[in-house]
N, C-alpha and C positions, 0 to 999 in steps of 0.2 A: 504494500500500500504506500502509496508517495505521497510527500507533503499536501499535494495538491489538494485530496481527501481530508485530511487536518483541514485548509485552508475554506474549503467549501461548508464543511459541517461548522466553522467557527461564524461563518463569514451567515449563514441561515440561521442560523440561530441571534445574531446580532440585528435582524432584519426582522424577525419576530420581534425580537425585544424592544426594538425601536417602535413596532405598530401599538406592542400591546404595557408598554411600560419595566422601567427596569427589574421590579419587582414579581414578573409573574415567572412561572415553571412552564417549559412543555418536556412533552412527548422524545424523551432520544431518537425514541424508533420513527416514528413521526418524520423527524428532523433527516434520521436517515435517509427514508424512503424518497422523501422529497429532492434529494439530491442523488438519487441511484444506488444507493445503498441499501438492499433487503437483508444482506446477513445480521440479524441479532447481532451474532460472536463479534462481526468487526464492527458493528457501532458500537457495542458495549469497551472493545477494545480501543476506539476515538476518543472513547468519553475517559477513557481508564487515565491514559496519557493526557487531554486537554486538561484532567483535574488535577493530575500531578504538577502541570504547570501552572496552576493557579489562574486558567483560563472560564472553568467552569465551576458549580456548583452542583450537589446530586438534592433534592425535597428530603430530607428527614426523615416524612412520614411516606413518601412513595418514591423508590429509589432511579425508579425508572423514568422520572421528570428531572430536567435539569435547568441550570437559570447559569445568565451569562457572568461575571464577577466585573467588578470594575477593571480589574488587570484585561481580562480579555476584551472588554470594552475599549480599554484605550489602544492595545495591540492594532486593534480595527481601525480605530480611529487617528491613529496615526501611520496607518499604512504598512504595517510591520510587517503582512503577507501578502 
């Protein structure tokens, strides 16, 4: 899997976030699908890695919803990928 994938799944999920406010969750798999990605294992494995770098966050209470973190907000917004 190449950056590129990182960069896609960061980049849709920042684009949710901007419609529906920085505070909401979605869908990983969701987020996958929308960008061509049906494997469970490799969006769970996107997510595994974007949270290690402090790009994402996982819900607490439903593991399988995630929200964007300021780090990965400014990443975007500063053009880092």
């Amino acid at each position: 899997m190449s950056n590129e994938a990182f960069d896609k799944f960061l980049l849709k999920l920042f684009e949710k976030t901007a419609d529906r406010g920085q505070k909401s969750f979605f869908s990983k798999y969701e987020i996958g699908k929308e960008i061509g990605l049906f494997d469970t294992a490799e969006v769970d494995r996107i997510v595994k890695i974007l949270h290690g770098d402090g790009f994402v966050v996982n819900n607490e209470v439903e593991n399988s919803e995630i929200q964007l973190t300021d780090k990965g907000k400014k990443r975007l917004e500063n053009n880092q990928i």
